[in-house]
SEFIZA-3560 file (N, C-alpha, C; in Angstrom, 3 decimals):
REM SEFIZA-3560
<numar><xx>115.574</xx><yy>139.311</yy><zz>42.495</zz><atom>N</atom></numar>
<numar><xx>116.698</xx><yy>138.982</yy><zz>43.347</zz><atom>CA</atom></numar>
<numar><xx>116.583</xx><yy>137.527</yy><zz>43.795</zz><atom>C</atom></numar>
<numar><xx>117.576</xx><yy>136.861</yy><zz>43.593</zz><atom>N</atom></numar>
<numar><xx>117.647</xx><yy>135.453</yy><zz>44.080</zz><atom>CA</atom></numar>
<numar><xx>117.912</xx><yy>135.086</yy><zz>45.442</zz><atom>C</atom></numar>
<numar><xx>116.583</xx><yy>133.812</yy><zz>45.886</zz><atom>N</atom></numar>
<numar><xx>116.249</xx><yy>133.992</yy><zz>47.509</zz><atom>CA</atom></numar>
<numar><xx>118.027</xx><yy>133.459</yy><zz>47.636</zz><atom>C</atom></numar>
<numar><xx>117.969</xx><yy>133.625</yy><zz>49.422</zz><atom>N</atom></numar>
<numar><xx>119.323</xx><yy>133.107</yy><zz>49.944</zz><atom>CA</atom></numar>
<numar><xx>119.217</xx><yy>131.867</yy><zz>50.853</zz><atom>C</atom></numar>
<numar><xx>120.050</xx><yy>131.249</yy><zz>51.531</zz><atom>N</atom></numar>
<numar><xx>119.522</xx><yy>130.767</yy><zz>52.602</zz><atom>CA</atom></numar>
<numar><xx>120.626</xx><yy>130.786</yy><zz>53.805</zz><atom>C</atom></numar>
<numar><xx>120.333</xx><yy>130.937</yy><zz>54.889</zz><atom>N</atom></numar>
<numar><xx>120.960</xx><yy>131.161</yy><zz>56.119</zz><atom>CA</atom></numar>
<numar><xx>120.963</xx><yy>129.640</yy><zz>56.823</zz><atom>C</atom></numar>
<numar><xx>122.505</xx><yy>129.218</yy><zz>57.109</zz><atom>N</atom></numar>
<numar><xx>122.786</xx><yy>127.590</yy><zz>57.409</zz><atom>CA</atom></numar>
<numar><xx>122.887</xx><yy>128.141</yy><zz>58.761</zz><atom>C</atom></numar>
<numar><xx>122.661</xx><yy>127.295</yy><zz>59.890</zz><atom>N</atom></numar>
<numar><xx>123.011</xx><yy>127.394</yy><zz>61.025</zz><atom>CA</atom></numar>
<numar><xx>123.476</xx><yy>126.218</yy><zz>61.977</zz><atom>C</atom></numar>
<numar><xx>124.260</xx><yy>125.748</yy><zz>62.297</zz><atom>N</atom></numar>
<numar><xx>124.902</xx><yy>124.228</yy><zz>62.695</zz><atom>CA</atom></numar>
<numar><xx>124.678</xx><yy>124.374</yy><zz>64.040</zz><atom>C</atom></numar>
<numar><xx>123.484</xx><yy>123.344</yy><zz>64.500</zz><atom>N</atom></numar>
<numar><xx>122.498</xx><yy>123.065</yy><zz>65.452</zz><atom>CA</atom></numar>
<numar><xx>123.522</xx><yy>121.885</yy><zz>66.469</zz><atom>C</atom></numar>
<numar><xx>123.973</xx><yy>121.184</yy><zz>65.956</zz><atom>N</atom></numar>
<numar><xx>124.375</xx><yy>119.985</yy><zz>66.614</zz><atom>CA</atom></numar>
<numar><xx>125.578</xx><yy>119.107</yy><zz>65.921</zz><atom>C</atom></numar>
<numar><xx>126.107</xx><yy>118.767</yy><zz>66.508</zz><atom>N</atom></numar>
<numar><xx>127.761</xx><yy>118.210</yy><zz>66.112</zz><atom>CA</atom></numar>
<numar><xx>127.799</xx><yy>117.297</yy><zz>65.675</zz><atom>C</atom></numar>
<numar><xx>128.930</xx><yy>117.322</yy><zz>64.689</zz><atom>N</atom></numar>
<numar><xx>129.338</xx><yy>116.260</yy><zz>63.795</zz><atom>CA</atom></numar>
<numar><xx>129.925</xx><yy>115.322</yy><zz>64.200</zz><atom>C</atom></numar>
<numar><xx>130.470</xx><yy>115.084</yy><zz>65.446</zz><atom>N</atom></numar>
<numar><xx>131.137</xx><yy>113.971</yy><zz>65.906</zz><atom>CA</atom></numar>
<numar><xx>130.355</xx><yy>112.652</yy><zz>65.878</zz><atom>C</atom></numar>
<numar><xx>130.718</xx><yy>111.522</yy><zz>65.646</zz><atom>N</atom></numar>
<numar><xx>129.579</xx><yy>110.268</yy><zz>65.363</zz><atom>CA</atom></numar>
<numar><xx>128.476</xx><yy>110.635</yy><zz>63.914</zz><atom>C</atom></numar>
<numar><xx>129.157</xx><yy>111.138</yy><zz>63.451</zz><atom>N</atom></numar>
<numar><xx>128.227</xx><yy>111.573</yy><zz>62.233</zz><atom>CA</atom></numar>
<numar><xx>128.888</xx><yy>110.452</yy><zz>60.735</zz><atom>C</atom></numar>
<numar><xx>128.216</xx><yy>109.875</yy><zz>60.024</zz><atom>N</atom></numar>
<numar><xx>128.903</xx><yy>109.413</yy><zz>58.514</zz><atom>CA</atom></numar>
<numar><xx>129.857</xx><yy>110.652</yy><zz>57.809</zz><atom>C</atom></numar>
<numar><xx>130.994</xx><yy>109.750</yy><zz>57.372</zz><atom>N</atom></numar>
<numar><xx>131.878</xx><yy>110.636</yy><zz>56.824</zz><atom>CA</atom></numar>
<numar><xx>131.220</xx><yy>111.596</yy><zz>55.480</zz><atom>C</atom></numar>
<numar><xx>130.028</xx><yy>111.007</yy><zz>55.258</zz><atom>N</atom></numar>
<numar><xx>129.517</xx><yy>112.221</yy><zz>54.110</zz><atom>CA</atom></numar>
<numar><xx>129.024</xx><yy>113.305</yy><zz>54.406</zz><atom>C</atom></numar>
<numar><xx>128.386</xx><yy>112.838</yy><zz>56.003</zz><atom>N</atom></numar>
<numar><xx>127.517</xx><yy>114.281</yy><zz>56.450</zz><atom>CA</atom></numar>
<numar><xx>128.854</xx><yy>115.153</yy><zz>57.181</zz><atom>C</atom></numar>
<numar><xx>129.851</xx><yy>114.495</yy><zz>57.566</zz><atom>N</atom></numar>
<numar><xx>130.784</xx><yy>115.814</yy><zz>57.860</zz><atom>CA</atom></numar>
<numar><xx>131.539</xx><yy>116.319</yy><zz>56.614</zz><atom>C</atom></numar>
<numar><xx>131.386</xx><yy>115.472</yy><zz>55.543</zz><atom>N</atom></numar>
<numar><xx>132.427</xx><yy>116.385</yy><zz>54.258</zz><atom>CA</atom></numar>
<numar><xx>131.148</xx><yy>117.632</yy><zz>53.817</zz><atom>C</atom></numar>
<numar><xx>129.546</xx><yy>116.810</yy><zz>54.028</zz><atom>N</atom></numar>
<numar><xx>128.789</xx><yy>117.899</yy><zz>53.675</zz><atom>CA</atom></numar>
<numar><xx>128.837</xx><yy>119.349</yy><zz>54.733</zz><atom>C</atom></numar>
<numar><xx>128.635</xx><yy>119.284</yy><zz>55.661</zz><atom>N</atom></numar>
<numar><xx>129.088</xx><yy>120.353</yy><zz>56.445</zz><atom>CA</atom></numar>
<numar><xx>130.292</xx><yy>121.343</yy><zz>56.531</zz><atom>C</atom></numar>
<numar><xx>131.766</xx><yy>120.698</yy><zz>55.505</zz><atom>N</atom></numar>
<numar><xx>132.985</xx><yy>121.416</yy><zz>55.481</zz><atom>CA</atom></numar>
<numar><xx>132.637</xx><yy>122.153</yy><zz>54.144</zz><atom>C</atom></numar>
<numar><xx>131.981</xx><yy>121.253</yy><zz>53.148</zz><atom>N</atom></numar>
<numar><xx>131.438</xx><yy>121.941</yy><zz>51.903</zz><atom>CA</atom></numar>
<numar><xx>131.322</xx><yy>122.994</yy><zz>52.040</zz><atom>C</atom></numar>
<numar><xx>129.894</xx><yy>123.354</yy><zz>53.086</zz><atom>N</atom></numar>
<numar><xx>128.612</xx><yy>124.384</yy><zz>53.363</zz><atom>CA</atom></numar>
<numar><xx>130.151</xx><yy>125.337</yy><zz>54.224</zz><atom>C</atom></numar>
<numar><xx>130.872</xx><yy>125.271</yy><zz>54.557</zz><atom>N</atom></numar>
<numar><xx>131.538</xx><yy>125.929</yy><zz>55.143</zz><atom>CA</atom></numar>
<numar><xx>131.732</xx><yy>125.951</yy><zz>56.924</zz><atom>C</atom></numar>
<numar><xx>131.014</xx><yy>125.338</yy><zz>57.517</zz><atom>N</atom></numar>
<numar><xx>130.431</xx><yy>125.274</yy><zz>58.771</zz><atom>CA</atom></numar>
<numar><xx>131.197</xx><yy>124.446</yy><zz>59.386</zz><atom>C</atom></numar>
<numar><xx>132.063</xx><yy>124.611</yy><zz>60.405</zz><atom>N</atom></numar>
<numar><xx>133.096</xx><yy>124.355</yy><zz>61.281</zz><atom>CA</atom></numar>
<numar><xx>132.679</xx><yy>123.665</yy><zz>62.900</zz><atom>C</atom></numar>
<numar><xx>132.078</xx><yy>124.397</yy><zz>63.352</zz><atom>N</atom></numar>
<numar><xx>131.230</xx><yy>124.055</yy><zz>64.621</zz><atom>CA</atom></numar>
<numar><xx>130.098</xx><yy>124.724</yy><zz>65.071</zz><atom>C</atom></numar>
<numar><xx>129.448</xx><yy>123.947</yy><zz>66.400</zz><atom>N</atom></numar>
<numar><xx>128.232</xx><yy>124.684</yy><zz>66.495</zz><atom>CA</atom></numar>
<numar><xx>128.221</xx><yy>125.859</yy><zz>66.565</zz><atom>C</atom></numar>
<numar><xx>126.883</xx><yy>126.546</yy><zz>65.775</zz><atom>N</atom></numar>
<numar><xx>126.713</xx><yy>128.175</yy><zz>66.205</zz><atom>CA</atom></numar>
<numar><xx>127.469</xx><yy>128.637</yy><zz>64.973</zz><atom>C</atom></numar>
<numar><xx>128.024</xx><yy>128.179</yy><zz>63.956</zz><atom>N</atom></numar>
<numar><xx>128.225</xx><yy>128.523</yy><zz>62.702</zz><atom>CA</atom></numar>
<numar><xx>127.329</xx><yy>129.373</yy><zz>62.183</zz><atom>C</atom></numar>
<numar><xx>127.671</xx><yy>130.166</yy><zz>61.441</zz><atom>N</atom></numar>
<numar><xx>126.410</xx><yy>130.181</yy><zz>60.568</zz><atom>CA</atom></numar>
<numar><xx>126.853</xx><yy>130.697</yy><zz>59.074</zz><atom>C</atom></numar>
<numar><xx>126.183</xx><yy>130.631</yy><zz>58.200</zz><atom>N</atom></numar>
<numar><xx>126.652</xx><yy>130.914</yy><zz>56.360</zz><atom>CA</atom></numar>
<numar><xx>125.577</xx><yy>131.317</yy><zz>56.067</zz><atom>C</atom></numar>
<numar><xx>125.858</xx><yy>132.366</yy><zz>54.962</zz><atom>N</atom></numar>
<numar><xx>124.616</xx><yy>132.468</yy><zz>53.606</zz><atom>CA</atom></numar>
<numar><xx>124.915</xx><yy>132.119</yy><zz>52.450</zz><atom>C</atom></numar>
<numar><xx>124.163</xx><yy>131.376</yy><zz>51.920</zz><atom>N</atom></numar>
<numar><xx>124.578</xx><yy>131.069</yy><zz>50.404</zz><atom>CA</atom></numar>
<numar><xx>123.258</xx><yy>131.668</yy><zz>49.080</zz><atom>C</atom></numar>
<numar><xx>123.964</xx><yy>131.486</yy><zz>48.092</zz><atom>N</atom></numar>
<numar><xx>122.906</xx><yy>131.578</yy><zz>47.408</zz><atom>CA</atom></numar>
<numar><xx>121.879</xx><yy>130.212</yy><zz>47.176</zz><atom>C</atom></numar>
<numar><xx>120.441</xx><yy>129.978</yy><zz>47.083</zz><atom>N</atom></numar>
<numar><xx>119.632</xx><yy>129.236</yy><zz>46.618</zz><atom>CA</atom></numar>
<numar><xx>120.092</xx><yy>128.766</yy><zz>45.494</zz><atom>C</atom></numar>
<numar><xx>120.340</xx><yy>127.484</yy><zz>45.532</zz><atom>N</atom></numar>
<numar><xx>120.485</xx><yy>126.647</yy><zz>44.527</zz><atom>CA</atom></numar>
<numar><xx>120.567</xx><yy>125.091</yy><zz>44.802</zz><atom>C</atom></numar>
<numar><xx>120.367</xx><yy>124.222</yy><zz>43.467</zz><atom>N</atom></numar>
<numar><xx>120.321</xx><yy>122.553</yy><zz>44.219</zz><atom>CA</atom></numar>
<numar><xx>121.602</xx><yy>122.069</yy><zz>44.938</zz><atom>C</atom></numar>
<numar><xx>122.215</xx><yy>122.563</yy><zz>44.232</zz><atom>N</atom></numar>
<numar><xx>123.565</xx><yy>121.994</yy><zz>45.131</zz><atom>CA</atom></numar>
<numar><xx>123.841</xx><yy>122.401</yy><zz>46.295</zz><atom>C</atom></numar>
<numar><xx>123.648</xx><yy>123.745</yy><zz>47.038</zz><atom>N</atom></numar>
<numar><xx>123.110</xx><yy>123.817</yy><zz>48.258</zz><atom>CA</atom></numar>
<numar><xx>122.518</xx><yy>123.164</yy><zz>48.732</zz><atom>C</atom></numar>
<numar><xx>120.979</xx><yy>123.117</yy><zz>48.269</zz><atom>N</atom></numar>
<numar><xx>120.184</xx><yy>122.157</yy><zz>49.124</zz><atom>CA</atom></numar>
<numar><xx>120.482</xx><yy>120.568</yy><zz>49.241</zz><atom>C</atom></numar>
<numar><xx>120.967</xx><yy>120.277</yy><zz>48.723</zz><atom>N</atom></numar>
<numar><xx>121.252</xx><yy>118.762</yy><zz>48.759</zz><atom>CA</atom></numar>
<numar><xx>122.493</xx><yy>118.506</yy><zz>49.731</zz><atom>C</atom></numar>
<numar><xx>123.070</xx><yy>119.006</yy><zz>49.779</zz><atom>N</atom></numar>
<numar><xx>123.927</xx><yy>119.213</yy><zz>50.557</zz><atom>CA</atom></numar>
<numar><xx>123.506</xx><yy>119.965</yy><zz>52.088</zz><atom>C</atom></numar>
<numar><xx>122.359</xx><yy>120.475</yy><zz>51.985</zz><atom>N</atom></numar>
<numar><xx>121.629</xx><yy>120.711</yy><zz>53.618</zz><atom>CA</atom></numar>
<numar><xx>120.786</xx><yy>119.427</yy><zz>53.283</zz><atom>C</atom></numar>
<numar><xx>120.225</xx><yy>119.205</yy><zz>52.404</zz><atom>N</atom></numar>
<numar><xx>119.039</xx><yy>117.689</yy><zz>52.772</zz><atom>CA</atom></numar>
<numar><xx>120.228</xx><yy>116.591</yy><zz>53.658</zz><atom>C</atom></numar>
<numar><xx>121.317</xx><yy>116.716</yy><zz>53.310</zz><atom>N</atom></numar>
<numar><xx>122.407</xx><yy>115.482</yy><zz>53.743</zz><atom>CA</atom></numar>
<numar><xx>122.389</xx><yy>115.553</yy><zz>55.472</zz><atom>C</atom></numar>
<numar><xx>122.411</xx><yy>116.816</yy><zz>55.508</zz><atom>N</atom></numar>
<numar><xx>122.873</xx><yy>117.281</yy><zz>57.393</zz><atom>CA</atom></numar>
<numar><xx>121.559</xx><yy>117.626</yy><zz>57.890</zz><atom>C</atom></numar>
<numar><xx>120.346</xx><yy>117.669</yy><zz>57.098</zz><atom>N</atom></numar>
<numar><xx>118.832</xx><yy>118.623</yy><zz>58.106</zz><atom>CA</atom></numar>
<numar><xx>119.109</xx><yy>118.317</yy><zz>59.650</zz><atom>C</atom></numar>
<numar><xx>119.373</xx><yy>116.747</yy><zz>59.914</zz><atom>N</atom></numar>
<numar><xx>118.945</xx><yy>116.662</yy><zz>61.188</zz><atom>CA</atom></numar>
<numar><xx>120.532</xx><yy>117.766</yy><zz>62.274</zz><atom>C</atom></numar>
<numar><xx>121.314</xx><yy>118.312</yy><zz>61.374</zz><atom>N</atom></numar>
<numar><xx>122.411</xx><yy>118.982</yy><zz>62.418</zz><atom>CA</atom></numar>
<numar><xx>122.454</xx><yy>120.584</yy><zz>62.080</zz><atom>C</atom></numar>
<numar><xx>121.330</xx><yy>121.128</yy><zz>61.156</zz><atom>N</atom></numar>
<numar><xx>121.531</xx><yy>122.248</yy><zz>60.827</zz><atom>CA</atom></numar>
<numar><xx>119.941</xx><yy>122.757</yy><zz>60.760</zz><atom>C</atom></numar>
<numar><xx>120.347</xx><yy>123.807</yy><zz>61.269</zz><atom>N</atom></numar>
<numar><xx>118.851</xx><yy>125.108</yy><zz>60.851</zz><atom>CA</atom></numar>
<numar><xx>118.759</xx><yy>126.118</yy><zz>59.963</zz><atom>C</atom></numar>
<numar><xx>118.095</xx><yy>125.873</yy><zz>58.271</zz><atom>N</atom></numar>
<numar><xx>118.050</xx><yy>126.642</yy><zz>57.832</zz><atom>CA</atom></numar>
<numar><xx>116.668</xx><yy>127.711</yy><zz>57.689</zz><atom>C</atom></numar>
<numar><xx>116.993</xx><yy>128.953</yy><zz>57.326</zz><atom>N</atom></numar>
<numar><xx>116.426</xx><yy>130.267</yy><zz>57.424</zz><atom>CA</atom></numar>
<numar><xx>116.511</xx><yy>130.409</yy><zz>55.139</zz><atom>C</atom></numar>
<numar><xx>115.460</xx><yy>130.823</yy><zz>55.113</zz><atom>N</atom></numar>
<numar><xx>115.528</xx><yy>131.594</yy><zz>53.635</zz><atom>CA</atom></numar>
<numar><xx>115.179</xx><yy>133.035</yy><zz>53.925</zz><atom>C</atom></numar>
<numar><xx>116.044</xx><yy>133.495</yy><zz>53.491</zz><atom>N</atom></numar>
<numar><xx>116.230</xx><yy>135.380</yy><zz>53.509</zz><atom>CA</atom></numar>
<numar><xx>116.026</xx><yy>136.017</yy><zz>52.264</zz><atom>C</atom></numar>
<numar><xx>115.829</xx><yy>137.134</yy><zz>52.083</zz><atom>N</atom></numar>
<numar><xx>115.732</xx><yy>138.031</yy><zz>50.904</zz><atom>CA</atom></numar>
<numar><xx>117.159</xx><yy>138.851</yy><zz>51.100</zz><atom>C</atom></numar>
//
């Protein structure tokens, strides 16, 4: 079974570069206290490496 990962949006996008908020609309994540599962994959992660400092991720089974 392929791991998952659980996004959680820690801190706001306002004053943020316009890439780290297109990365956050990507991931699906709207405002704080969001949260998503996706499947594990690079394009996920690169797209959380963009936002780490505004999001908390969790890997789940």
């Amino acid at each position: 079974m392929a791991a998952r990962l659980k996004v959680t949006q820690i801190k706001s996008e306002i004053g943020g570069k316009p890439n780290q908020r297109e990365s956050l609309r990507t991931l699906g994540l709207k405002r704080i206290g969001d949260i998503i599962v996706k499947d594990d994959s690079p394009v996920v992660r690169g797209l959380v490496r963009a936002v780490a400092h505004l999001v908390k991720v969790e890997e789940i089974d």
